[in-house]
Backbone atoms as SQL, in Angstrom:
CREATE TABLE atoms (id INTEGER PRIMARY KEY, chain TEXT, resi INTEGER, resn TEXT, atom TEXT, x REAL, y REAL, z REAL);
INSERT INTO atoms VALUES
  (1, 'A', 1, 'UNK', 'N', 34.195, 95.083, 82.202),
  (2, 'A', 1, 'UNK', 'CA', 33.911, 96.483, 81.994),
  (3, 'A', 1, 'UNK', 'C', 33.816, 97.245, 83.322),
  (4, 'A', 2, 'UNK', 'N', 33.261, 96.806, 84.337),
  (5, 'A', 2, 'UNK', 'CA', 33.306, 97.335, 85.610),
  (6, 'A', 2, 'UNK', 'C', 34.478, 97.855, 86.226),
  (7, 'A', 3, 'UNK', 'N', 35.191, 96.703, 86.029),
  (8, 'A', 3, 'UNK', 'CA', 36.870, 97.147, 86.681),
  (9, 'A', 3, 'UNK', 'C', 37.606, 98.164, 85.521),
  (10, 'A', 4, 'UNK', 'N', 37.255, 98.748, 84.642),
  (11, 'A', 4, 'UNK', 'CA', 37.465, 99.458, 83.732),
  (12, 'A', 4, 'UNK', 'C', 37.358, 100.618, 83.710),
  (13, 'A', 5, 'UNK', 'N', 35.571, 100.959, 84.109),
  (14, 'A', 5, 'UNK', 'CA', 35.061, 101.753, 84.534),
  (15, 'A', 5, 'UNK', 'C', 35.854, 102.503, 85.932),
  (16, 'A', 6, 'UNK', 'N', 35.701, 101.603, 86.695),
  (17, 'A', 6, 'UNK', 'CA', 35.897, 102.230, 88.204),
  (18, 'A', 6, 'UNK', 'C', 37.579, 102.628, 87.963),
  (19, 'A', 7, 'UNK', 'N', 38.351, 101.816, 87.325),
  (20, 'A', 7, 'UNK', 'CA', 39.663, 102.388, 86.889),
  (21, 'A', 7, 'UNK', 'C', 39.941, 103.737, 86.496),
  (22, 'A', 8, 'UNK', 'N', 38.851, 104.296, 85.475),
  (23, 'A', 8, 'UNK', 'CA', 39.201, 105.103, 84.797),
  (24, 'A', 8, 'UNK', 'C', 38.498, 106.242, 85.751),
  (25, 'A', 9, 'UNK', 'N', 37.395, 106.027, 86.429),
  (26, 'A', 9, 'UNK', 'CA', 37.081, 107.015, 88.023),
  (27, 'A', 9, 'UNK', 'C', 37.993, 107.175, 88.897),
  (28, 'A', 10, 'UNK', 'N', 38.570, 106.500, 89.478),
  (29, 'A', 10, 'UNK', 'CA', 39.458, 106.418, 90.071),
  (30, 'A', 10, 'UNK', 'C', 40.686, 107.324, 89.792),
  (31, 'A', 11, 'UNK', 'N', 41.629, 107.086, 88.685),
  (32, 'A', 11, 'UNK', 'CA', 42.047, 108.074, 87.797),
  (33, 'A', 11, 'UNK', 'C', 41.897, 109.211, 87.609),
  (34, 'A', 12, 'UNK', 'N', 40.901, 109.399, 87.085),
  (35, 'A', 12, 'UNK', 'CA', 40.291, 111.247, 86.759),
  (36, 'A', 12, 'UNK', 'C', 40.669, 111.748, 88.635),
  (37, 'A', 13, 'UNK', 'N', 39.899, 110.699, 89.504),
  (38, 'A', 13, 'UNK', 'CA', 39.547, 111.728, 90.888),
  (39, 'A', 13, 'UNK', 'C', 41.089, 111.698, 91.790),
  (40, 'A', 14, 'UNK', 'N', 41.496, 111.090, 90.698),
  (41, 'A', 14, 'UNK', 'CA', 43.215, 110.606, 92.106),
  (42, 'A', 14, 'UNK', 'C', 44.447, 110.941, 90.783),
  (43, 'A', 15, 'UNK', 'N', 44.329, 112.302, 90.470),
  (44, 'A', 15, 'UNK', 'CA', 45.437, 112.132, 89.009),
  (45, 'A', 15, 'UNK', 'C', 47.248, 111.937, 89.263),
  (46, 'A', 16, 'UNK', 'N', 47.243, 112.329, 90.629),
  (47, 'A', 16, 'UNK', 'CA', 48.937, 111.967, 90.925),
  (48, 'A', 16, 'UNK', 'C', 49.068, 110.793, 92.187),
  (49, 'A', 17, 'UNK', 'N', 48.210, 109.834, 92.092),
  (50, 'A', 17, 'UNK', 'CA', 48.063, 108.715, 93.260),
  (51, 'A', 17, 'UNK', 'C', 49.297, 107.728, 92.523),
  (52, 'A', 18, 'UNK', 'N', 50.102, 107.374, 92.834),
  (53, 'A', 18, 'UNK', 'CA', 50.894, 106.082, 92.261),
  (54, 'A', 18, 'UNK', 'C', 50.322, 105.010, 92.361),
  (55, 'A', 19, 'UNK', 'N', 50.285, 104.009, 90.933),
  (56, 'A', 19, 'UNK', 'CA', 49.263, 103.273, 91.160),
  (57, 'A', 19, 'UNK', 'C', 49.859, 102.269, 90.695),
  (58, 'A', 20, 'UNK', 'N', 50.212, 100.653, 91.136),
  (59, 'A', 20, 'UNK', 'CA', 51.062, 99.352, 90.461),
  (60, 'A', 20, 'UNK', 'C', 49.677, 98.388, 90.545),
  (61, 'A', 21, 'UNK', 'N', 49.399, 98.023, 89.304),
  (62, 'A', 21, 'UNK', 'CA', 48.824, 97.230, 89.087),
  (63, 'A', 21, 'UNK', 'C', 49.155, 95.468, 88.958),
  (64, 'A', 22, 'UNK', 'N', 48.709, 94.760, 89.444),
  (65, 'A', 22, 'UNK', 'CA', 49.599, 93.075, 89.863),
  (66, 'A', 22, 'UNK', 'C', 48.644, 92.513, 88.842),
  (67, 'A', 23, 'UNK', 'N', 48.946, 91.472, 87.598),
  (68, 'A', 23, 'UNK', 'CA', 48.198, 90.818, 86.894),
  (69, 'A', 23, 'UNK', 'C', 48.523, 89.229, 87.181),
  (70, 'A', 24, 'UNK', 'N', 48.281, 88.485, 87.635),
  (71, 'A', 24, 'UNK', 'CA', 48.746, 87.152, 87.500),
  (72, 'A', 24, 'UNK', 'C', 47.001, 85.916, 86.872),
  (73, 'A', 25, 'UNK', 'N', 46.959, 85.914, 85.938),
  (74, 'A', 25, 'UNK', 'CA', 45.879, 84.723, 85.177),
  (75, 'A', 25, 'UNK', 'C', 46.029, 83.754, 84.962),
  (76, 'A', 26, 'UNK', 'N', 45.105, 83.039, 84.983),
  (77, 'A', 26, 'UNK', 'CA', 45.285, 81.251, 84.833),
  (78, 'A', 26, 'UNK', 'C', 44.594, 81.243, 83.127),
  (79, 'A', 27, 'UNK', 'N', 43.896, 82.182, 82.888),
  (80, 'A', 27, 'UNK', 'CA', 43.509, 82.107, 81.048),
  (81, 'A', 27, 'UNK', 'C', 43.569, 83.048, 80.792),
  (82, 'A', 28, 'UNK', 'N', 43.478, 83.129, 79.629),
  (83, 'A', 28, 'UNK', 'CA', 44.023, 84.078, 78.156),
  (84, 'A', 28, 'UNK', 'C', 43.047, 83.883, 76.550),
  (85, 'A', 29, 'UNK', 'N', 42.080, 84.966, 76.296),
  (86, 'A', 29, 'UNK', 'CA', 41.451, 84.689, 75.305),
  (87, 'A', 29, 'UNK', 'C', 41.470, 85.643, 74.433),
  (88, 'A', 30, 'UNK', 'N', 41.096, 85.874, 73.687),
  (89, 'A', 30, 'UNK', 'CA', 40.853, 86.838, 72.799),
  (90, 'A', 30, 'UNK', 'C', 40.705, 88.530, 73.366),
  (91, 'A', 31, 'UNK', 'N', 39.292, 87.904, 73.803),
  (92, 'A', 31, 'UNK', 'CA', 38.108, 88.612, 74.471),
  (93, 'A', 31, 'UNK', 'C', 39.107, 89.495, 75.785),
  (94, 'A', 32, 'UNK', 'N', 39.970, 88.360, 76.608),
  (95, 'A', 32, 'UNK', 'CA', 40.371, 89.171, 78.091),
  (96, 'A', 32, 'UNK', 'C', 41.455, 89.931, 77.437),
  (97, 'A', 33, 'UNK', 'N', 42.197, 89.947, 76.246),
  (98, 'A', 33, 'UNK', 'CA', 43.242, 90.312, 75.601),
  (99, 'A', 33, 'UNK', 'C', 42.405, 91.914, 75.413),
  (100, 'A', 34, 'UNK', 'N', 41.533, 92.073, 75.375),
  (101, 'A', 34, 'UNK', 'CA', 41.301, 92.995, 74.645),
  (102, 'A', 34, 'UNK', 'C', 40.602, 94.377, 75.735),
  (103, 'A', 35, 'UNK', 'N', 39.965, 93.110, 76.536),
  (104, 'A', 35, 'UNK', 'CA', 39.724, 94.302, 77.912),
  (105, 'A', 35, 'UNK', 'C', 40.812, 94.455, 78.750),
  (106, 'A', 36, 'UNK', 'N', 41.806, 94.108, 78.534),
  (107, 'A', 36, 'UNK', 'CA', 42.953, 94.244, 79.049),
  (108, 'A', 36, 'UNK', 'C', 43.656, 95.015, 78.781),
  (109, 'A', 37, 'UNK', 'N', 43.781, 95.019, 76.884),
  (110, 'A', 37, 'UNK', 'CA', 44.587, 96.640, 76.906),
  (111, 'A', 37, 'UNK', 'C', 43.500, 97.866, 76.639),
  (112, 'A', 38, 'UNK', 'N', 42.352, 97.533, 76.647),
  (113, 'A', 38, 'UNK', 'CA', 41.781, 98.975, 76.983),
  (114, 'A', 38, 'UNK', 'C', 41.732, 99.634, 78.515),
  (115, 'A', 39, 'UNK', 'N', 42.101, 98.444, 79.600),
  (116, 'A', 39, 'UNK', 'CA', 42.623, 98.857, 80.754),
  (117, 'A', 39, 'UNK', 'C', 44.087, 99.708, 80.973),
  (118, 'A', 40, 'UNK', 'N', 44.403, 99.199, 80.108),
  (119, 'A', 40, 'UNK', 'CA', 45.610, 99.483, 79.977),
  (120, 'A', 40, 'UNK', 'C', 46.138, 101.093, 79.174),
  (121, 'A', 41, 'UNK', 'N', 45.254, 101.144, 78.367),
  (122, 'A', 41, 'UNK', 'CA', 44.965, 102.100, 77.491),
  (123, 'A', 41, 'UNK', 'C', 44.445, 103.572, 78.359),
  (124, 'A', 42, 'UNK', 'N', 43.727, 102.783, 79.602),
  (125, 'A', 42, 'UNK', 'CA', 42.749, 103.891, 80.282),
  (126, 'A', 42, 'UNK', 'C', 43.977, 104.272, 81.185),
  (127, 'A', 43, 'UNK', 'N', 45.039, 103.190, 81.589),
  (128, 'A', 43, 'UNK', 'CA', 45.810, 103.896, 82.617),
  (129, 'A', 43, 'UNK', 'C', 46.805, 105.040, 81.835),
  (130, 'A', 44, 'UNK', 'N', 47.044, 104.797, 80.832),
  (131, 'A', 44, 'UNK', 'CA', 47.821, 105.406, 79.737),
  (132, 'A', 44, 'UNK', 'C', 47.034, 106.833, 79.828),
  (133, 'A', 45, 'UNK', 'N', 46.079, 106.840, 79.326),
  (134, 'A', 45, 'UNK', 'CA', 45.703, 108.339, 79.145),
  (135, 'A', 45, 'UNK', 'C', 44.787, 109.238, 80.853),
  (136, 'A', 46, 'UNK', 'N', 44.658, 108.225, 81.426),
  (137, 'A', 46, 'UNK', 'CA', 44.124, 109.169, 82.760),
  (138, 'A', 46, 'UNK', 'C', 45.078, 109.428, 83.604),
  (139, 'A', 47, 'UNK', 'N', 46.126, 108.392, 83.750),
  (140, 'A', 47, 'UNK', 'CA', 47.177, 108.313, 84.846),
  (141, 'A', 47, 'UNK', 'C', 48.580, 109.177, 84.324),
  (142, 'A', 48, 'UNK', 'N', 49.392, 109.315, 85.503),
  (143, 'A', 48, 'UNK', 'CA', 51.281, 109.995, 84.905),
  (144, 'A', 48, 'UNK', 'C', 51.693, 108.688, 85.041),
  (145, 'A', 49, 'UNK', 'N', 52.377, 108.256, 83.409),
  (146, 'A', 49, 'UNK', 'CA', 53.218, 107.177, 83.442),
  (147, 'A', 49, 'UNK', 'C', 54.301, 106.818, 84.819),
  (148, 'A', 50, 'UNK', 'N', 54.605, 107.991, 84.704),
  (149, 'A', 50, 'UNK', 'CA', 55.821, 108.155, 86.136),
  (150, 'A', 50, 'UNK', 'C', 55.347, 107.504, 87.394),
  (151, 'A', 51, 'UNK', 'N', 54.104, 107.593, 87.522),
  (152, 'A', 51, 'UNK', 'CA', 53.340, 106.679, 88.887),
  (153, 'A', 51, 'UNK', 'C', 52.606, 105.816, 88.745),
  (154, 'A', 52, 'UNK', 'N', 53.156, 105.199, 87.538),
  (155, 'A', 52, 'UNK', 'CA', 51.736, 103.350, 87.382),
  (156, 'A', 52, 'UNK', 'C', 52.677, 103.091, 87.018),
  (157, 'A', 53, 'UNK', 'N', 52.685, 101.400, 87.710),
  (158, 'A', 53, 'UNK', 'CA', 53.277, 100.447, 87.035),
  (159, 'A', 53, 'UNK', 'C', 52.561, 99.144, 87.200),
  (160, 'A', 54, 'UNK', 'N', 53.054, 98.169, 85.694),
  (161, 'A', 54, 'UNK', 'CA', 51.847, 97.406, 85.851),
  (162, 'A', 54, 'UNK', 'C', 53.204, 96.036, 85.971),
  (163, 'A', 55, 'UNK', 'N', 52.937, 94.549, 86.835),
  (164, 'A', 55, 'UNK', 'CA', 53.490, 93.292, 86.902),
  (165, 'A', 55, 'UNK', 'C', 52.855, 92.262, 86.535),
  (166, 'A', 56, 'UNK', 'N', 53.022, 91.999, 85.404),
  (167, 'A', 56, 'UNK', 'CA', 52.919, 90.441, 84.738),
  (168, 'A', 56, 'UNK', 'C', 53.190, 89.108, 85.325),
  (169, 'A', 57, 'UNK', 'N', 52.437, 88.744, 85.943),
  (170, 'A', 57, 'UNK', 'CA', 53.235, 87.278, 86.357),
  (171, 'A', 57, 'UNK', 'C', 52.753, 86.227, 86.165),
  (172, 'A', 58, 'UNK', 'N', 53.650, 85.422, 85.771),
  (173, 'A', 58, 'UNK', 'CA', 53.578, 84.069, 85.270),
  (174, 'A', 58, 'UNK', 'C', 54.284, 82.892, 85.402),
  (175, 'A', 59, 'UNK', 'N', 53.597, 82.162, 85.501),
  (176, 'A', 59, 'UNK', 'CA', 54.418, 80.898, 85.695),
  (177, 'A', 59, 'UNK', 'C', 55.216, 80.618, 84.813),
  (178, 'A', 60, 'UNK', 'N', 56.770, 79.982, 85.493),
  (179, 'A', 60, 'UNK', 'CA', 57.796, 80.235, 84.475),
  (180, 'A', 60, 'UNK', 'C', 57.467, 79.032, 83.279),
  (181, 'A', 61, 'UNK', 'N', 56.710, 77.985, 83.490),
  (182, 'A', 61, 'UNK', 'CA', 56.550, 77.136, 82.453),
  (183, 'A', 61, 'UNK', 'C', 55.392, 77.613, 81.466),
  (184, 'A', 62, 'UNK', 'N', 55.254, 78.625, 81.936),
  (185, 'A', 62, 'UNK', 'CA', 53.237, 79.186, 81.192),
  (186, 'A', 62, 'UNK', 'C', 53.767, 80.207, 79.894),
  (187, 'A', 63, 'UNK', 'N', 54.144, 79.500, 78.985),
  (188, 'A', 63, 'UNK', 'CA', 54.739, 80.144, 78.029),
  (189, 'A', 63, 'UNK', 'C', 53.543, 81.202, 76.934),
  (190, 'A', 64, 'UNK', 'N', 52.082, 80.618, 77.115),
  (191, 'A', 64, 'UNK', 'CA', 51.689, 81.584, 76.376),
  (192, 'A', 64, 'UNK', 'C', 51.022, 82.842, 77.422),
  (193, 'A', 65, 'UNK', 'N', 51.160, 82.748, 78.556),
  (194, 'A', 65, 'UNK', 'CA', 51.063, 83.937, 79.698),
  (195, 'A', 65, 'UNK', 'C', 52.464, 84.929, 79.669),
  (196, 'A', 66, 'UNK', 'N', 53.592, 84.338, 79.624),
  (197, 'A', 66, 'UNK', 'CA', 54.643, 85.032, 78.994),
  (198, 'A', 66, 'UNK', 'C', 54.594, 85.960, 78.106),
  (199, 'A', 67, 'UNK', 'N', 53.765, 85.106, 76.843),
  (200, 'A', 67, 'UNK', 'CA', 54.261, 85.768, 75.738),
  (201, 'A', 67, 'UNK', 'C', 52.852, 87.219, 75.691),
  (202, 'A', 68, 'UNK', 'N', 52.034, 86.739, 75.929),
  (203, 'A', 68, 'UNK', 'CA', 51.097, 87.572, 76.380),
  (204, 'A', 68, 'UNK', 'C', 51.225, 89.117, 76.917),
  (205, 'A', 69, 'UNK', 'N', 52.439, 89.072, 78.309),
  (206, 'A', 69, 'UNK', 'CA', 52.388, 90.144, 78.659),
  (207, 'A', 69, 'UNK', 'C', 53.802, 90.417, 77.720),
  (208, 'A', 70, 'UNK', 'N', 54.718, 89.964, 77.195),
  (209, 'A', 70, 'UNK', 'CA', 55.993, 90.485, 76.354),
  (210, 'A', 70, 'UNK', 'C', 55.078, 91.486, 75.169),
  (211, 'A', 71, 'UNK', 'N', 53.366, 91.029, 74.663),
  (212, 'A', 71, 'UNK', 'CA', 52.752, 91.446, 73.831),
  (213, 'A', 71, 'UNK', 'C', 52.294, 92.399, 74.646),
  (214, 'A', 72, 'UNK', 'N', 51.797, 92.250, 75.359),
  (215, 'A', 72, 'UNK', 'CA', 50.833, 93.925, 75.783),
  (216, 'A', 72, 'UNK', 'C', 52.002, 94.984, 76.688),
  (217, 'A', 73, 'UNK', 'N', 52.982, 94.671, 77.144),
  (218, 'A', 73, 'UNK', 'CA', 54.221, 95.296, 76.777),
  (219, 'A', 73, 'UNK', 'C', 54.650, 96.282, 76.069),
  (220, 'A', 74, 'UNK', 'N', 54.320, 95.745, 74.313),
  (221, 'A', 74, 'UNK', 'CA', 55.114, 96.210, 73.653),
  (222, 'A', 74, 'UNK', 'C', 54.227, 97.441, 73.363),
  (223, 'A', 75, 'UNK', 'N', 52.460, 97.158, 73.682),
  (224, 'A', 75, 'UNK', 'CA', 51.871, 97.708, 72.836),
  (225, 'A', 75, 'UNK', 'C', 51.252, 99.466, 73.780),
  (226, 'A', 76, 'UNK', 'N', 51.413, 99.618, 75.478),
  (227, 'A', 76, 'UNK', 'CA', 51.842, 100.729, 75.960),
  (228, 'A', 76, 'UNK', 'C', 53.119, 101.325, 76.235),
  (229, 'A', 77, 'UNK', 'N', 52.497, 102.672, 76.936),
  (230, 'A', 77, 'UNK', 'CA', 54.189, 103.393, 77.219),
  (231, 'A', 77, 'UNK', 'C', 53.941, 103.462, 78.253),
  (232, 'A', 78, 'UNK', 'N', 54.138, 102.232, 78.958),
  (233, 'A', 78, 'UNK', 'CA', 53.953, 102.449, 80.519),
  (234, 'A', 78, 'UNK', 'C', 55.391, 101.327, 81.183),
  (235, 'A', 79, 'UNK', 'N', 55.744, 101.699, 82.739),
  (236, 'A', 79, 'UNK', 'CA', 56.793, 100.801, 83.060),
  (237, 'A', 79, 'UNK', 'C', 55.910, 99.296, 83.442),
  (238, 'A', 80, 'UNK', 'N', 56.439, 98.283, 82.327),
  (239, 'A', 80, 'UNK', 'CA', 55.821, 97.172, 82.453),
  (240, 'A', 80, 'UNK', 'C', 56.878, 95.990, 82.773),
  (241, 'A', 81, 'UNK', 'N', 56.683, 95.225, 84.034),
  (242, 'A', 81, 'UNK', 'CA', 57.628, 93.879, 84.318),
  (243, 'A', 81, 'UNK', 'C', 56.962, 92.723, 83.975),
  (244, 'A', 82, 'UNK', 'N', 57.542, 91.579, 83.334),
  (245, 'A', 82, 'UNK', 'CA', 57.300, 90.577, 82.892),
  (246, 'A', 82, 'UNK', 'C', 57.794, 89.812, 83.681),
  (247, 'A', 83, 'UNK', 'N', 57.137, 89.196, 84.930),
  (248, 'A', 83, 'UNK', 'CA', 57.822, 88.294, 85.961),
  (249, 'A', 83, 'UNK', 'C', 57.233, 86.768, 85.984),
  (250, 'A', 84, 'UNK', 'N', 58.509, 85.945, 86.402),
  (251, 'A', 84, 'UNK', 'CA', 58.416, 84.462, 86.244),
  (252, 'A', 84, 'UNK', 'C', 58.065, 83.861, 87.309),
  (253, 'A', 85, 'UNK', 'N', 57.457, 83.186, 87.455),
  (254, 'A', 85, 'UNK', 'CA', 57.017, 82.957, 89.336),
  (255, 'A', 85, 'UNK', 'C', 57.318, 81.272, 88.941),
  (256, 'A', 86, 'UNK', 'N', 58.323, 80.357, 89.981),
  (257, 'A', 86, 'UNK', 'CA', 58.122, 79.170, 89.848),
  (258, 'A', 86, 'UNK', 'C', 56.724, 78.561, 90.706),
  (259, 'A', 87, 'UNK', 'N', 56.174, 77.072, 90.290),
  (260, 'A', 87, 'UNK', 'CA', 55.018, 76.564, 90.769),
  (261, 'A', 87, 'UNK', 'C', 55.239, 76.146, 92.087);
């Protein structure tokens, strides 16, 4: 919630800052699924799509980190990359 918070401050006080967000996780639960797209949600409505972008990365064998960001992907309108990183 913190990094959420300060996200969505950040935002309001910086409304045309270009902002790329880097995600790379070693787990995946329910729970981080969910503060994740309300992060996501917050960049959506505080930020200009035109200047956030968010990078998924995952190990190319980490198939449910894959599928993960192909899912939270689908579910903003923001420019989102789904990248494969070998180990």
């Amino acid at each position: 919630q913190p990094i959420i918070d300060w996200t969505e401050a950040y935002l309001r006080a910086n409304p045309i800052q270009k902002v790329e967000m880097n995600f790379q996780l070693d787990y995946f639960n329910s729970s981080s699924g969910r503060y994740l797209l309300e992060l996501l949600s917050k960049l959506e409505i505080y930020g200009k799509a035109s200047l956030i972008k968010i990078n998924w990365f995952a190990e190319e064998d980490d198939e449910l980190m894959i599928e993960k960001g192909h899912e939270l992907k689908s579910l903003i309108k923001l420019p989102f990359e789904v990248i494969t990183t070998v180990q």
